[in-house]
C-alpha positions as CSV (number, residue, x, y, z in Angstrom):
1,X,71.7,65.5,208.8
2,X,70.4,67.7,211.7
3,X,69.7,71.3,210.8
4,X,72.3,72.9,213.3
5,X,74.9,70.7,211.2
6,X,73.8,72.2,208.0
7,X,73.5,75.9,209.9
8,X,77.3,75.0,211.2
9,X,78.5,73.6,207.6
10,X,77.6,77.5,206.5
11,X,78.6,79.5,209.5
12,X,82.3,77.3,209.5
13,X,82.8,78.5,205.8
14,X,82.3,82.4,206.8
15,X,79.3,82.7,205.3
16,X,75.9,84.2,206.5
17,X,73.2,81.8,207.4
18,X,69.8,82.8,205.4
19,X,66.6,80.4,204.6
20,X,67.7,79.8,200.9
21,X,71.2,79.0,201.6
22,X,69.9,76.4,204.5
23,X,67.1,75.0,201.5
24,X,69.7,74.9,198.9
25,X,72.3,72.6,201.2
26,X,69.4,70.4,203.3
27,X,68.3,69.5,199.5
28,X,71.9,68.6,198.6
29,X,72.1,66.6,201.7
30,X,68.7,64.6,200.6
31,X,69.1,64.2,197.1
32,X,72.5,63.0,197.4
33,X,74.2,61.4,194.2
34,X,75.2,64.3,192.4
35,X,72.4,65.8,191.1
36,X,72.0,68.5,188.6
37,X,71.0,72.0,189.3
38,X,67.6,71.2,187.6
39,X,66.7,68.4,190.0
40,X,68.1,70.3,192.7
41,X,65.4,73.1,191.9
42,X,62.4,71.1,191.3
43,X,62.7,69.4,194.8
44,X,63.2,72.8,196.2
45,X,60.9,74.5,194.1
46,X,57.9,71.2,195.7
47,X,57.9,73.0,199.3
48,X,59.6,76.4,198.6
49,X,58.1,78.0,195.3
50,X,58.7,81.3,196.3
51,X,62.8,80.7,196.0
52,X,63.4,82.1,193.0
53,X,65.4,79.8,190.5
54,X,68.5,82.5,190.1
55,X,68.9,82.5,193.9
56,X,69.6,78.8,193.7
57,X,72.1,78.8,190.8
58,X,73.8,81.8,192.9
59,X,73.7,79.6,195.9
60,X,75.2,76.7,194.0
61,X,77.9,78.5,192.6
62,X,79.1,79.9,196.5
63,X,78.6,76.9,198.0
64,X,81.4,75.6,194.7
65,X,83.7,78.1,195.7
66,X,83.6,78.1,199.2
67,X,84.3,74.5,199.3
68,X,81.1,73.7,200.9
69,X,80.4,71.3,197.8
70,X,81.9,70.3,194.4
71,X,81.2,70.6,190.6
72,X,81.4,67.3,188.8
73,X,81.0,67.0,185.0
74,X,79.8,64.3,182.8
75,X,81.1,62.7,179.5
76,X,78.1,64.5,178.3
77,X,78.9,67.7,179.5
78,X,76.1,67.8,182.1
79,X,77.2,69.6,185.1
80,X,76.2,67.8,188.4
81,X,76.8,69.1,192.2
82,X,78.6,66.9,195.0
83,X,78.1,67.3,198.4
84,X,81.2,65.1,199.5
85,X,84.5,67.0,199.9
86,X,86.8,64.4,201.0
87,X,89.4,62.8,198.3
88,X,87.1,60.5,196.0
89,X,87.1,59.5,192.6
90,X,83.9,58.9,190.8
91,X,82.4,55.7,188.8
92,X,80.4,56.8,186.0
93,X,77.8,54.6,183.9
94,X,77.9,56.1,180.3
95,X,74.9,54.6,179.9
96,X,72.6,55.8,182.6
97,X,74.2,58.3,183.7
98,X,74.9,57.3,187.4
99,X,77.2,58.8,189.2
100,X,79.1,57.1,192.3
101,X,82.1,58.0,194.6
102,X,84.4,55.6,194.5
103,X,86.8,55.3,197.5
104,X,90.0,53.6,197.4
105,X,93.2,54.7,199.4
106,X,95.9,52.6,197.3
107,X,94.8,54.3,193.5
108,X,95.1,57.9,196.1
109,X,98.6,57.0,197.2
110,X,99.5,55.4,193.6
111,X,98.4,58.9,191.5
112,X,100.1,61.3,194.4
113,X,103.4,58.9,193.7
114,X,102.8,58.8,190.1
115,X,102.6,62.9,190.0
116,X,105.4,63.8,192.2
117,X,107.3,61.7,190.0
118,X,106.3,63.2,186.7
119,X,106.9,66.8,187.8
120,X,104.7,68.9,185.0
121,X,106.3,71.5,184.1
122,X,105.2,75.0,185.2
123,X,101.9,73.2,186.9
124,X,101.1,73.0,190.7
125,X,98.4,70.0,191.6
126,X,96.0,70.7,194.0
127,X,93.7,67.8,193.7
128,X,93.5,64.6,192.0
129,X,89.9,63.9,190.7
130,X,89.3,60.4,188.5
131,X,86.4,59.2,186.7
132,X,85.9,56.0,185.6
133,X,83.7,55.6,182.8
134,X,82.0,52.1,181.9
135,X,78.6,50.3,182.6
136,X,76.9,48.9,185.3
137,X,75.4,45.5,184.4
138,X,72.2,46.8,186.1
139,X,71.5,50.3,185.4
140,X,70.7,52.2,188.5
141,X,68.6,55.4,189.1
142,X,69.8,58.5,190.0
């Protein structure tokens, strides 16, 4: 991604462009396949190791909340950071921990069905997220 993307990605959300915040999301960008915030700092931390590590985390946690990125969990409680926003559900090897987004429009319109239908009580959806835990036959790396 070019940089005036990533400097447009900010501004678009409201927020004020600044050298971390364009390190922080260019890393995201690279790294891709949710990584955690520890991998996210030691790639930064390899040409930037002035930018302290709090900074980051603080950058994280704005970009989460001003929809710029996503928080995605593991069955082993591991938090992990997703730079794709659109609708996607997420394959996850128990085994190696791999995360991948999984696409698929029917299983989108079959859950928004499904959940009108149902009507929980006293409980407004927002967003549908599914992960689907298994095992790849090869393990990949993340």
């Amino acid at each position: 991604m070019k940089f005036e993307n990533i400097h447009k990605i900010i501004i678009d959300k409201g927020l004020k462009v600044t050298p971390q915040r364009l390190v922080v999301l260019e890393t995201l960008l690279e790294i891709k396949n949710h990584p955690t915030a520890e991998k996210v700092i030691d790639s930064i931390k390899k040409n930037h190791p002035n930018i302290a590590i709090g900074t980051i985390y603080k950058t994280l946690e704005t970009f989460v909340k001003n929809g710029i990125i996503k928080k995605v969990k593991t069955e082993k409680d591991i938090m992990r950071y997703d730079v794709e926003t659109k609708s996607h559900h997420h394959l996850y090897c128990d085994e190696c921990e791999y995360i991948e987004n999984y696409y698929d429009d029917e299983l989108d319109k079959l859950l928004k069905k499904y959940f009108e239908r149902k009507q929980i009580p006293e409980f407004s959806i927002k967003e549908i997220n599914l992960q689907i835990v298994g095992s790849y036959n090869q393990h990949k790396q993340n």
